[in-house]
C-alpha positions as a printed Julia matrix, in Angstrom:
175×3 Matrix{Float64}:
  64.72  -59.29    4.88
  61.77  -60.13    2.84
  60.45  -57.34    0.15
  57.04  -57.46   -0.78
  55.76  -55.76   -3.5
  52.66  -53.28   -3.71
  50.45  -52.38   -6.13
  50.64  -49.1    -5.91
  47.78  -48.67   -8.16
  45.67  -50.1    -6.44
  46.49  -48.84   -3.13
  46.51  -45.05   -4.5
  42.89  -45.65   -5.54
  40.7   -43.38   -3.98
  43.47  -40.87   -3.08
  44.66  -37.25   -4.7
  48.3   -38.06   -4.95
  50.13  -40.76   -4.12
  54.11  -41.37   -4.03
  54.11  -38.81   -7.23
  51.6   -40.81   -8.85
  48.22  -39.71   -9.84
  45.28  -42.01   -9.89
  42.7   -43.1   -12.7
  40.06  -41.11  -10.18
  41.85  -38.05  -10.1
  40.56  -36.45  -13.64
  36.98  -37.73  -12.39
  37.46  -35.87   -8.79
  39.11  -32.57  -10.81
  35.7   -32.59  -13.24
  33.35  -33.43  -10.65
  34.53  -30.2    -8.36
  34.57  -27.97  -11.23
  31.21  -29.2   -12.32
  30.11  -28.56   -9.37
  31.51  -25.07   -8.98
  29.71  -24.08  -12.2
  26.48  -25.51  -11.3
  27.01  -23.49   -7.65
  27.72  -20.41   -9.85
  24.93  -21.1   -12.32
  22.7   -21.12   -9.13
  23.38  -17.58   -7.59
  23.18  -16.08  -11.37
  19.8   -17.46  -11.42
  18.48  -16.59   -7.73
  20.26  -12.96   -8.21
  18.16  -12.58  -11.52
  15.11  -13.86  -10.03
  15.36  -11.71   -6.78
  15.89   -8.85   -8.45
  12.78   -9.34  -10.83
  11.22   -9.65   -7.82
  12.01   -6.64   -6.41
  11.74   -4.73   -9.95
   8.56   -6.39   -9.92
   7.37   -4.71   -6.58
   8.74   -1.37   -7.54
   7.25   -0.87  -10.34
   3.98   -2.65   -8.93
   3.96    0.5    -6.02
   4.73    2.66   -8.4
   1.73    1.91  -10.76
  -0.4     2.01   -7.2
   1.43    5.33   -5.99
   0.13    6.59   -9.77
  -3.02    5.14   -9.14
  -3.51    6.68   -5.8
  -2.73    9.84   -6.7
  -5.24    9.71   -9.77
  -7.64    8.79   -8.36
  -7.54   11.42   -5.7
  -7.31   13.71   -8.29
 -10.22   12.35   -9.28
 -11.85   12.84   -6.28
 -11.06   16.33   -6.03
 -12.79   16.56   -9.54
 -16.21   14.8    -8.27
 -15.87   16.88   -5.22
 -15.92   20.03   -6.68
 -19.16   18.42   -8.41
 -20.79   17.31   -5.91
 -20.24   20.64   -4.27
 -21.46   22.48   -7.27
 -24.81   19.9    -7.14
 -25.62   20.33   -3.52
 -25.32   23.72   -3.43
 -27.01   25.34   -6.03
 -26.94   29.14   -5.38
 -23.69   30.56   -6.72
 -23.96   33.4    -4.12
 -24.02   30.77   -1.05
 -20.82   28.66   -3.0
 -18.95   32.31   -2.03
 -19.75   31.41    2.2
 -20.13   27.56    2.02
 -16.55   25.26    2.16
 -16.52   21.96    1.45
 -13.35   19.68    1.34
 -12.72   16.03    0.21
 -10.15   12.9     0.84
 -10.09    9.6    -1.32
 -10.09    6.49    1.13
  -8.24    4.2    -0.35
  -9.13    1.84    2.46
 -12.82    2.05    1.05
 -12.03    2.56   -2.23
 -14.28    5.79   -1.86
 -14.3     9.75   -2.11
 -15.78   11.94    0.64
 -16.92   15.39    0.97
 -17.61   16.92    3.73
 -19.99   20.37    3.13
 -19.46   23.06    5.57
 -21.29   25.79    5.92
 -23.16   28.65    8.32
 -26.74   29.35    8.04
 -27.69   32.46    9.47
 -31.22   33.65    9.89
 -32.25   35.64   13.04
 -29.99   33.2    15.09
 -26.43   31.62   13.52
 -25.86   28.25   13.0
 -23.33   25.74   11.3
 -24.06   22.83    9.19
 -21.39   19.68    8.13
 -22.77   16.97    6.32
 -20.3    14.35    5.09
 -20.78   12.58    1.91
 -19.5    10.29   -0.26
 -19.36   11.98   -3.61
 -19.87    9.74   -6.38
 -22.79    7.97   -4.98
 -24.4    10.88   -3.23
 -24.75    9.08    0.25
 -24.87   10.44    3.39
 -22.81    9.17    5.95
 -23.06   12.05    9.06
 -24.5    15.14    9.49
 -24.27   18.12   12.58
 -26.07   21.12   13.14
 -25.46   23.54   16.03
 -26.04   26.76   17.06
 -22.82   29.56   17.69
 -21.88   27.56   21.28
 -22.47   23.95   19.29
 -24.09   22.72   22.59
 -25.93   20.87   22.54
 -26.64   20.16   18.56
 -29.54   20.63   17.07
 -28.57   17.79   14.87
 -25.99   15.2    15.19
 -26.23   11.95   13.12
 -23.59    9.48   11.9
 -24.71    7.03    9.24
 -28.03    5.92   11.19
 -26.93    6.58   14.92
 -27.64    9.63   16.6
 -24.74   11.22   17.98
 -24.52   14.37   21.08
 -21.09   16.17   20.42
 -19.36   17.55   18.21
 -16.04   15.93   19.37
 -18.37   12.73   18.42
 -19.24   14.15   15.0
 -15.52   14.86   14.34
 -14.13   11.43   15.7
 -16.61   10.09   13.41
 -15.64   11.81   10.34
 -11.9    11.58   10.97
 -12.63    7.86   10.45
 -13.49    8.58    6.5
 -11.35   11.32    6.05
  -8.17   10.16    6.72
């Protein structure tokens, strides 16, 4: 029988363990995975705290636009109750007259819309939508007491012949 001997070294190379024998590698593989692992670690920590900037970020982002919104209807309401105050000049017909307002914040705009009878020998009722900082008038209806057909019925520079068309129209603003 003919022994032959092996470098075991040699032939453990690449491997974990080996015969009970640990390679040169092995501290190299052992620092490598827990490298690794740390960097893997290091890498969630920092997408966590970046995703959750994020998210603080758009929080406090609809927040600040929730505030916003609701100042600046407030701030509607104010220029409203101006505009209301302008338009209609006899306190005595503010008592009969109603007028109510919505801030778009589609448009980026605040609308009025006046309402209000007029009654001479026959009875009529007026709306006339504005917007209320700039004083412009978008629509306006007039009817008598069966509101058909109008006497008036205009929305921005179209002519309109209902009042369902009037309303549709203003729906469009104050909502």
């Amino acid at each position: 029988m003919i022994r032959t001997r092996v470098n075991t070294e040699k032939a453990c190379y690449n491997l974990v363990v080996c015969d009970g024998l640990e390679p040169k590698d092995n501290m190299d593989y052992k620092n490598s995975t827990i490298l690794i692992l740390i960097l893997i670690i290091l890498g969630l920590g920092y997408y966590n705290y970046t995703l959750s900037n994020k998210i603080d970020g758009v929080v406090s982002q609809a927040s600040v636009n929730a505030e916003s919104g609701y100042n600046k209807q407030e701030d509607c309401a104010k220029q409203a109750q101006s505009f209301f105050n302008y338009y209609i000049t006899d306190p005595a017909e503010r008592n009969v007259d109603e007028y109510s307002n919505h801030y778009n914040s589609k448009l980026d705009k605040c609308f009025v819309l006046l309402q209000y009878p007029i009654t001479d020998s026959n009875i009529y009722f007026s709306e006339y939508l504005f917007d209320a900082v700039e004083k412009k008038l978008y629509g306006s209806f007039t009817a008598g007491a069966s509101l058909k057909p109008p006497l008036e019925c205009k929305t921005l520079d179209k002519f309109c012949y209902s009042k369902d068309t009037f309303d549709t129209f203003v729906k469009t603003y104050m909502e």
